[in-house]
C-alpha positions as CSV (number, residue, x, y, z in Angstrom):
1,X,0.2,-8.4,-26.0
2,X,-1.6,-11.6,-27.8
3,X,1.6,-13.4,-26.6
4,X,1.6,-12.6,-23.6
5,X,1.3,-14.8,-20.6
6,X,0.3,-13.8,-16.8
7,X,0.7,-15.7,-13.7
8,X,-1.3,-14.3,-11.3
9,X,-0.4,-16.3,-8.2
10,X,3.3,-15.3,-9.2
11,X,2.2,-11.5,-9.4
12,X,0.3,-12.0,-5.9
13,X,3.3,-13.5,-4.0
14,X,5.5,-10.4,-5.1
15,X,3.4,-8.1,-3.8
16,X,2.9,-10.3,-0.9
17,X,6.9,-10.2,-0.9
18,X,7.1,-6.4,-0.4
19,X,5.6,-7.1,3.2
20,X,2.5,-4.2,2.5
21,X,5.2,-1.5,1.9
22,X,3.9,-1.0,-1.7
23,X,1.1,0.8,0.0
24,X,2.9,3.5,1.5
25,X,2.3,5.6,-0.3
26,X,-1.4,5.6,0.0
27,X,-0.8,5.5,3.9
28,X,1.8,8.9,3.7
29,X,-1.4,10.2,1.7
30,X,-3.9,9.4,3.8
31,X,-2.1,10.9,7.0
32,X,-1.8,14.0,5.4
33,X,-5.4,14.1,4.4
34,X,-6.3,13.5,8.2
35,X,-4.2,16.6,9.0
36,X,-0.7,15.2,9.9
37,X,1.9,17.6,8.2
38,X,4.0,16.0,5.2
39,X,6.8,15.9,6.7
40,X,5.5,14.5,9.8
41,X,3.5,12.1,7.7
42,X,7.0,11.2,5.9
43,X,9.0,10.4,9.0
44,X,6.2,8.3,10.4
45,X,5.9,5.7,7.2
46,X,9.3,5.9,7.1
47,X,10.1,4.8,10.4
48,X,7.6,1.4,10.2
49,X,8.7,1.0,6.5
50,X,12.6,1.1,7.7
51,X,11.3,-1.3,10.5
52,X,9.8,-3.6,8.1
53,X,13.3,-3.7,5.7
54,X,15.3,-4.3,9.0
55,X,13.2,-7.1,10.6
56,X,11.3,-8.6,7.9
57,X,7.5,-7.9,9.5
58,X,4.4,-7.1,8.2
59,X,4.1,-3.1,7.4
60,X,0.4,-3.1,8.0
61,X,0.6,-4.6,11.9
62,X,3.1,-2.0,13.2
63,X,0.9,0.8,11.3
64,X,-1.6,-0.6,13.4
65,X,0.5,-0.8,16.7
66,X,1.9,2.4,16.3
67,X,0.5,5.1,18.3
68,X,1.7,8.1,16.6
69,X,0.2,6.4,13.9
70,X,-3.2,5.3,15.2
71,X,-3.3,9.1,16.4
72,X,-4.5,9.9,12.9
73,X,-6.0,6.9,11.5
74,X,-8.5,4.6,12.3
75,X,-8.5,1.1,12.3
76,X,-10.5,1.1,9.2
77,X,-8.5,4.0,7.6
78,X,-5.2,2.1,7.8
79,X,-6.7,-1.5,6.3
80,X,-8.3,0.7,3.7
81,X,-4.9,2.4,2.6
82,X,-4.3,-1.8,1.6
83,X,-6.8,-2.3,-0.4
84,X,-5.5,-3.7,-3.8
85,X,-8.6,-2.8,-5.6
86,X,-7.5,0.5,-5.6
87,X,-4.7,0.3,-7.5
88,X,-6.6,-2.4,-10.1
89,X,-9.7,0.4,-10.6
90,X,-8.6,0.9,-13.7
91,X,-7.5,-2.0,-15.3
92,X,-10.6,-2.8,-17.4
93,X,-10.8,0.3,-18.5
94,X,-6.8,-0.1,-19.5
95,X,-6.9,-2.9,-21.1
96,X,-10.2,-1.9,-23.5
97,X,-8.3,1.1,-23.9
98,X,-5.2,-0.9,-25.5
99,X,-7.8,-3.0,-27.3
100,X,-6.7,-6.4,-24.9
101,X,-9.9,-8.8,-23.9
């Protein structure tokens, strides 16, 4: 790892790439902890993440357009399932784990 060389702007603009579907995840989640059945849960993220694929749009703005969606979770629920700082939690921790500063 000493050699090692990180570009965060580069790292940023592929997530940014992915158009928010690298939180699905977290959404298909968090419908299912507001009650909406897996499989339910399933066909709705996959429906706006096929949408995002097929016309190049922002996953995070049809979660929020889409009723069936919106049904379940909040307007604060849904930005919360694209919070980046939940998948970097543990990164400090990580790194002083693998003995990197």
């Amino acid at each position: 790892f000493e050699k090692l060389i990180v570009y965060p702007e580069n790292m940023r603009a592929n997530i940014d790439r992915t158009r928010g579907l690298i939180f699905s995840q977290r959404v298909l989640l968090t419908l299912t902890e507001k009650g909406v059945t897996r499989e339910d849960a399933y066909k709705l993220v996959q429906k706006n993440a096929m949408h995002v694929w097929r016309n190049s749009t922002d996953f995070k703005s049809l979660l929020l357009k889409d009723k069936d969606v919106t049904k379940a979770l909040s307007k604060k629920d849904i930005e919360g399932c694209f919070d980046l700082q939940y998948h970097l939690r543990n990164v400090d921790k990580t790194f002083d784990e693998l003995g990197i500063k």
